[in-house]
TIBAFI-222287 format. One record per residue (C-alpha): residue in one letter; z, y, x. Coordinates in steps of 0.5 Angstrom, whole numbers, plus 2048, in hexadecimal, padded with zeros to 3 digits. Example, Ala and Ser with C-alpha at 12.3 -4.5 7.8 and 13.67 -1.06 7.14 Angstrom:
residues 2
A8107F7819;S80E7FE81B;
This chain:
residues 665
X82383B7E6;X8288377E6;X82982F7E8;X82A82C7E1;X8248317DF;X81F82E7E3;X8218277E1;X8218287DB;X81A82C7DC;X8188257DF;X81A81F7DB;X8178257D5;X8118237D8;X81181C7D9;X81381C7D1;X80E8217CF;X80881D7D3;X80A8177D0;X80A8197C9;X80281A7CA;X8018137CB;X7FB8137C6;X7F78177CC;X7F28147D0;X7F48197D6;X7FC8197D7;X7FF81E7DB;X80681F7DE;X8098237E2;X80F8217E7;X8138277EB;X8178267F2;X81F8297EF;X81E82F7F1;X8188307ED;X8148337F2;X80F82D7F4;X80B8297EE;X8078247EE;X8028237E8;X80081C7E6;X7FA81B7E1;X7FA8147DF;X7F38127DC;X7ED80E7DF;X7EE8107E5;X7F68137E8;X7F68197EB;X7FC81D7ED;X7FC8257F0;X8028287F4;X80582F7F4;X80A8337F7;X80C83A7F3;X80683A7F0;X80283A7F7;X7FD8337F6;X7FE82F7FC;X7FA8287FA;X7F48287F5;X7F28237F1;X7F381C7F4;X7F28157F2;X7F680F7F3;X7F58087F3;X7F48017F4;X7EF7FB7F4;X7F07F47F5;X7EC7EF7F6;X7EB7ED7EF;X7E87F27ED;X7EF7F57EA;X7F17FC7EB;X7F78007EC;X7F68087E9;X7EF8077E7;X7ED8067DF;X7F58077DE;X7F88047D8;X8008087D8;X8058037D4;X80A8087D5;X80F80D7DA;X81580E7DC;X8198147E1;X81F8157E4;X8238197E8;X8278177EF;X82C81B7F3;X82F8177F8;X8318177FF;X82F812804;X83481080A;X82F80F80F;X83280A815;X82C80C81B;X82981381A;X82981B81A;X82F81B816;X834816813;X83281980B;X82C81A808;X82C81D800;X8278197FC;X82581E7F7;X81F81C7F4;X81C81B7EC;X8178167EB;X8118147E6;X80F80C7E5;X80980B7E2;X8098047DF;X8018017DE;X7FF7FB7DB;X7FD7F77E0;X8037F57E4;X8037FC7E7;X8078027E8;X8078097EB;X80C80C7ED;X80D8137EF;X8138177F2;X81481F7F3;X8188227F9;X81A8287FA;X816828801;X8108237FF;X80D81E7F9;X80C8177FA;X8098127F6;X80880A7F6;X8058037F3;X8097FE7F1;X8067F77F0;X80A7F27EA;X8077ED7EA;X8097E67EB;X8027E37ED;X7FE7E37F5;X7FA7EA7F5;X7F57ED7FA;X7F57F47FC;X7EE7F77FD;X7F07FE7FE;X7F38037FD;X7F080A7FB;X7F58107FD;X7F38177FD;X7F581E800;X7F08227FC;X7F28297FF;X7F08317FB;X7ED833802;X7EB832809;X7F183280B;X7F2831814;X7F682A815;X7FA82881B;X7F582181D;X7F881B821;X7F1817822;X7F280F823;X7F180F82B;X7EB80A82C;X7E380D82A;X7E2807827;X7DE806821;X7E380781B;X7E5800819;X7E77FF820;X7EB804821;X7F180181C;X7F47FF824;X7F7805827;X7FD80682A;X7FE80C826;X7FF81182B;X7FB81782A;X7FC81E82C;X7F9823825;X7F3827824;X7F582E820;X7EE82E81C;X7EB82F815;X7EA829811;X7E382A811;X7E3829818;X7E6821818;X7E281D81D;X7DF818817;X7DF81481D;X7E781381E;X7EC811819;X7F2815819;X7FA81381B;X7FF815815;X803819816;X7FE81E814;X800824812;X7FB82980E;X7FC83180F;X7FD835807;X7FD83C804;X803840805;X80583D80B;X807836807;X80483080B;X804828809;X80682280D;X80281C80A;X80581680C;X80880F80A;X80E80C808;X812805806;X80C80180A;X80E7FB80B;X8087F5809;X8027FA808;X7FE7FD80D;X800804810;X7FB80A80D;X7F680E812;X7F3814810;X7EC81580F;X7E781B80D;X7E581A805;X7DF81C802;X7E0823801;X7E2827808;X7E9828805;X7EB822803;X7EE81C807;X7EF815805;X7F380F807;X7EF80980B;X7F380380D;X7F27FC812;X7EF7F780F;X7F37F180F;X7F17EC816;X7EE7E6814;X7EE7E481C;X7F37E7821;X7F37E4829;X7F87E682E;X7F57EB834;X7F67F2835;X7FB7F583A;X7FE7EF83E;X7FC7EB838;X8017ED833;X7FC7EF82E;X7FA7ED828;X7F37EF828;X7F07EE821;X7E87EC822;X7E77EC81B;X7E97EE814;X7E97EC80D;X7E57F0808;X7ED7F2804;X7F37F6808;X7F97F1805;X7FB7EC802;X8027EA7FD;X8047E47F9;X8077E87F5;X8097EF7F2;X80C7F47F8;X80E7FC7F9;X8077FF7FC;X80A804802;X80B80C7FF;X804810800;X809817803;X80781E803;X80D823805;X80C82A804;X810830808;X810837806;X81283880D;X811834814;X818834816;X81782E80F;X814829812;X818829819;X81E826814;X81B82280F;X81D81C80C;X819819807;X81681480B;X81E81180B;X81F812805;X81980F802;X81B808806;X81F802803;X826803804;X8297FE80A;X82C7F8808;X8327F580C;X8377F7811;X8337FA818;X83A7FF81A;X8377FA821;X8317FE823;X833803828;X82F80982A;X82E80C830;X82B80D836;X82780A83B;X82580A842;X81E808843;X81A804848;X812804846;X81080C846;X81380E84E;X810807850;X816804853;X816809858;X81C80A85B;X81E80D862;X82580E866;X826807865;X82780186A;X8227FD866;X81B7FC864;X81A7FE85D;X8177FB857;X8187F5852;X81E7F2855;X8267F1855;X8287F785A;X8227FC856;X8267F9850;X82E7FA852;X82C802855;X82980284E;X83080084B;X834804850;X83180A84D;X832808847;X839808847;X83B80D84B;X839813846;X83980E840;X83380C83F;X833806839;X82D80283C;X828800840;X8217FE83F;X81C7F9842;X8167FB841;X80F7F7841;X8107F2848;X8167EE847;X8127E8842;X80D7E5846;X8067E8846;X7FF7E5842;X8057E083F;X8077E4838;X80D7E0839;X8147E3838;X8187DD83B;X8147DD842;X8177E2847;X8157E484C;X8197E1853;X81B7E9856;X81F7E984F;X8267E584E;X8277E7847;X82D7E4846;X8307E884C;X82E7EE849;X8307EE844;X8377ED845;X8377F184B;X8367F7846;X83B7F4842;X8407F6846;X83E7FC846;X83E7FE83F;X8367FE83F;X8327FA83A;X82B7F783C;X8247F9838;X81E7F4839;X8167F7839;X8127F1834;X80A7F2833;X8087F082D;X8057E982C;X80B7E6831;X8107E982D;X80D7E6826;X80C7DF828;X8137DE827;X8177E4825;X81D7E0822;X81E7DC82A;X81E7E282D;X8227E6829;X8277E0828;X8267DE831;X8277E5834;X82C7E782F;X8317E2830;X8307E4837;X8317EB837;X82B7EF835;X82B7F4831;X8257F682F;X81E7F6830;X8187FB831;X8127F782C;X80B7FA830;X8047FA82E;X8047F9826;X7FE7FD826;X7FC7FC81F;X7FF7FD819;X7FC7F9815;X7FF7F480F;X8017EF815;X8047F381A;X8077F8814;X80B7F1812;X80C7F0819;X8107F681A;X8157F4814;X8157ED817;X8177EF81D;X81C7F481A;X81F7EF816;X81F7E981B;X8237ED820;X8287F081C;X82A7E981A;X82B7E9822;X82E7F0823;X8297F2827;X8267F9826;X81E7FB827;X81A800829;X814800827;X80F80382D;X80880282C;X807802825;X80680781F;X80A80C81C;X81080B818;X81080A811;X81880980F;X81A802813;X81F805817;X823807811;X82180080E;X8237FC815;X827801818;X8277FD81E;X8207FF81F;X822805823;X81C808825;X814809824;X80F80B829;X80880D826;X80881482A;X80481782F;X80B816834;X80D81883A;X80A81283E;X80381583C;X804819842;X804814847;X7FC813847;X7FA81A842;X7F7820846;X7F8827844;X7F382683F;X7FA82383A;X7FE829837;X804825838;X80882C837;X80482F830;X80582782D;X80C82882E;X80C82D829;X808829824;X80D824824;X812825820;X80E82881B;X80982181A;X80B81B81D;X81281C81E;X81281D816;X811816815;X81781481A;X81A813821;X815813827;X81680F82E;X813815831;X817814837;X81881A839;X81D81B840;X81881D847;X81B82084C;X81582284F;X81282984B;X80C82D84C;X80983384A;X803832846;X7FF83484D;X803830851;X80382A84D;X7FE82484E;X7FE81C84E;X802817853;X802811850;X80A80F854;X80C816854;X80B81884D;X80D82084C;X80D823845;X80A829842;X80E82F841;X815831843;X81C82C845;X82083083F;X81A82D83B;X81B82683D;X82382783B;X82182B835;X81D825832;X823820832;X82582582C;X81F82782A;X81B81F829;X81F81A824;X821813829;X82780F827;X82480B82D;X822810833;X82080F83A;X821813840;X81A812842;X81C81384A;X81E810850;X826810851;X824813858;X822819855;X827819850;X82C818854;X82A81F858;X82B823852;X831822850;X83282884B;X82B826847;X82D81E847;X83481F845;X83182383F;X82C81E83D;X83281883D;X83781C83A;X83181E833;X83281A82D;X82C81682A;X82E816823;X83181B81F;X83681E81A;X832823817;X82A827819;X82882E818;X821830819;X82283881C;X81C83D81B;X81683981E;X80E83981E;X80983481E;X805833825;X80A839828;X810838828;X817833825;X81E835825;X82382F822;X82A82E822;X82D827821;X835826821;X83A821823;X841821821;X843828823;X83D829828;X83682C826;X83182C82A;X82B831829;X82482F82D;X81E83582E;X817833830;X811837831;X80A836832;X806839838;X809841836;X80F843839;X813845833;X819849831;X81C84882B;X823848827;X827841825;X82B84181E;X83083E820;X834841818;X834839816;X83B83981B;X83F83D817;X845841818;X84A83F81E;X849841826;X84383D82A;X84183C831;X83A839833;X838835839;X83183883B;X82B83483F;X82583983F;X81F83B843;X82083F849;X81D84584B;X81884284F;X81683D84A;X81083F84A;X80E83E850;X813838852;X81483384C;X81B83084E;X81D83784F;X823837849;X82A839849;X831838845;X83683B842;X83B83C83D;X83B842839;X83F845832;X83B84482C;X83984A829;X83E84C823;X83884E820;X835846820;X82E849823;X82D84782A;X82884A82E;X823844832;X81E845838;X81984083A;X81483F83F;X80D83D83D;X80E83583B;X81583683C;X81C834838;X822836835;X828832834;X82F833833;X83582F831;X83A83382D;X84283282B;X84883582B;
């Protein structure tokens, strides 16, 4: 079937449903332009749509709606005034990302309704999506929201539980940092709400990631077990009523009540995209870009931001040695800092947590051991920016004067930590702080906080997002946290929502019967190739060296591929890859290309695609585990070899091991 066929197959389709408007029950079909995925749409007293994919029904019948607080409702008792389709193929420069073009292909049905309300629906080749647009122009309350994924079975799902067993109300405040649960939907914890991404296994292989995009003033979605066992439902925060500052340091808005509505808006606005992206194969959700292209698009010139990566302080503890100093938060920990930096050309530096005076939540205050000024021109001189640490209650008392302040003393940025909600307020704090900062030229990295929803192609200057079980998890977790099995789960989950601040780098690696907890010596789990493959493997426009300059200064070979690995790319290809197995991604830059290989506690033997080269001769520069990996988990080995002319490049790793190789000509 060609493209034009489809098309037409498709606006037939909306005209045909339209003619029909005598019916009480209205349906419609919307296909992705490749004619493969559908979704239909009946319009009636309640609307409800189904998802397929070659004839294989991914979602059942599943409602949606909305209620205010009036009593008016959105998708409910309809009343349909009319529809439009259209179809879009365009290409999107994308300014901080996986690749600097993404094509926009996609058609797309609105449902107009009396009432001052629309739906819109969109069908991509590799997901559907949908959202409710307000129009009105008067004051208007959202009681809830009612969002259905009603799946044909008990289909097993990839679960994050919200971290804290609280009862179900209190569990809105999270860090959302949860490792997954591979269970049936049968066996939810009713007792547990569930972090989105979330992704549902299907028939024939096929799988659903259900997540969010475009949120910008609503509270983000949670996932929770509907009435049948196979069915999941959107739950989300209440809006706070009151808010006091406590928590960690004092630099949380811990909410002690809420209202009885989950937002509120003086007039029309978009809602954010409810998104189901589909892959027929794993390999598809380690490269996607719907949650990208269903954001806003930026406005204004942000050709200022400037990724890179980051020598970090916090997760070794300041724990230097071989200097004449004592280490921790001062001037001379600082200066080793930037000293390391510039000599293997490392953009920045961070100071993290202890640079503001503690219990004050005030940004303005530094503490006597630090003379900013003096830091900051000092790594100046050594072509090294500085990145501050902020919690979350001292950076919102004045985002404007401290962006303004530290700006126009150097700063480049800031590390924003301990949101830990994602409700209307803090959801409209993150586009605040976003926009406030790009006035300054200041980039954010949002660190304590939920996953990603599209802000960073809004606000290129917001360069990265935490909300994952990170690598700092293992400074207080025992052998009882997967960190390895994790690893391969998220690029197919969390990372299809957008870049991680996983913080990867240790120089310390354990076997999985070696490893243990040290809170000042953290070691990771799994092998030192696997530390280097995942600055390919993991997106992070802003990416920390997690360890101690003393040991990366030991290690030359690794510390020099670390430096040298890019943070955003020309162009992705995910290669063969299994969920929860193992994951293969190439990325280029210029005329490099980067291929990473992780897998989980299985030693594997697989073979790299590398067909996507071309023709031509090509060399590779080789970081793989060594032969006694197994055993000893900083055992690895480099090498350069010739590209196979045959483009299949055979790869050994050891049980939690890794694979990486920088190829050019």
């Amino acid at each position: 079937m060609t493209q034009q066929t489809i098309s037409f197959l498709f606006l037939f389709s909306i005209l045909f449903c339209c003619s029909n408007a005598v019916d009480a029950q209205k349906t419609f079909t919307l296909q992705a332009p490749d004619g493969k995925l559908q979704a239909t749409v009946s319009v009636g007293d309640v609307v409800e749509y189904t998802v397929s994919h070659d004839g294989d029904l991914l979602l059942d019948k599943s409602a949606l709606s909305m209620t205010l607080a009036d009593g008016t409702t959105f998708g409910k008792k309809t009343r349909l005034s009319g529809s439009s389709s259209k179809t879009v193929n365009q290409t999107i420069d994308a300014a901080v990302y996986k690749r600097n073009k993404v094509v926009d292909n996609y058609n797309e049905l609105t449902l107009k309704f009396k009432g001052d309300y629309q739906i819109i629906f969109r069908a991509y080749n590799d997901g559907i999506a949908y959202r409710f647009v307000s129009t009105t122009k008067k004051p208007f309350i959202v009681e809830s929201e009612q969002a259905e994924f009603n799946f044909p079975a008990d289909n097993k799902a990839y679960i994050a539980y919200a971290n804290t067993k609280v009862p179900l109300e209190q569990q809105y405040e999270n860090s959302f940092e949860q490792p997954y649960h591979h269970i049936a939907l049968s066996e939810w914890d009713r007792q547990r709400l569930g972090l989105s991404p979330l992704l549902v296994e299907g028939v024939n292989g096929k799988k659903v990631c259900i997540t969010e995009a475009d949120l910008m003033d609503y509270p983000g979605m949670f996932l929770y077990p509907g009435e049948k066992s196979n069915s999941l439902k959107g739950k989300f925060a209440p809006y706070p009523k009151t808010i006091e500052q406590g928590g960690h340091n004092k630099l949380q808005g811990v909410v002690k009540s809420r209202e009885s509505y989950i937002a509120t808006y003086d007039s029309g606005t978009n809602f954010p995209w409810r998104t189901l992206i589909v892959s027929a194969k794993d390999s598809e959700l380690a490269d996607n870009d719907m949650v990208y292209k269903l954001a806003t698009p930026s406005q204004g010139d942000f050709s200022w931001v400037k990724p890179g990566k980051v020598a970090w302080d916090w997760w070794n503890d300041w724990n230097l040695y071989n200097v004449d100093f004592r280490a921790g938060i001062n001037n001379e920990t600082y200066k080793y800092y930037i000293d390391f930096a510039s000599r293997y050309g490392i953009e920045y530096i961070i100071l993290d947590e202890g640079w503001a005076v503690n219990l004050e939540a005030d940004l303005y205050r530094i503490v006597p051991e630090i003379d900013l000024k003096e830091l900051i021109g000092y790594a100046a001189g050594k072509n090294v920016g500085l990145i501050l640490w902020a919690g979350y209650y001292a950076f919102n008392r004045d985002i404007e004067g401290i962006c303004k302040h530290y700006s126009t003393m150097g700063i480049k940025g800031f590390k924003v930590d301990f949101m830990d909600r994602d409700d209307q307020p803090m959801v409209a704090f993150h586009r605040r702080a976003a926009e406030i900062a790009a006035r300054y030229k200041v980039m954010i990295d949002f660190h304590g906080t939920y996953k990603p929803t599209g802000l960073h192609r809004t606000y290129p200057n917001v360069i990265n997002f935490e909300g994952v079980n990170g690598l700092e998890q293992l400074k207080w977790s025992g052998p009882e946290l997967d960190q390895v099995t994790y690893d391969v789960l998220i690029p197919f989950i969390r990372q299809v929502a957008g870049p991680i601040d996983y913080t990867q780098g240790a120089m310390r690696n354990a076997t999985k019967g070696n490893y243990r907890q040290v809170y000042n010596e953290t070691m990771s789990q799994g092998t030192r190739c696997r530390q280097l493959a995942e600055y390919v493997i993991f997106e992070s426009p802003l990416n920390m060296l997690c360890d101690r300059p003393s040991d990366y200064m030991k290690e030359e070979e690794c510390t020099g591929f670390i430096s040298t690995v890019p943070t955003v790319w020309d162009n992705t290809i995910a290669l063969d890859s299994e969920v929860g197995k193992y994951v293969a991604i190439a990325r280029q830059s210029g005329n490099n290309w980067y291929v990473g290989a992780l897998t989980n506690w299985e030693a594997r033997k697989t073979e790299l695609d590398l067909s996507f080269l071309g023709e031509g001769n090509f060399k590779g520069e080789v970081y793989k585990d060594g032969i006694n990996a197994d055993r000893a988990a900083c055992d690895y080995k480099k090498e350069i070899i010739d590209i196979p002319a045959n483009r299949k490049l055979p790869v050994t790793m050891a049980p939690g091991g890794g694979y990486v190789i920088r190829i050019y000509r």
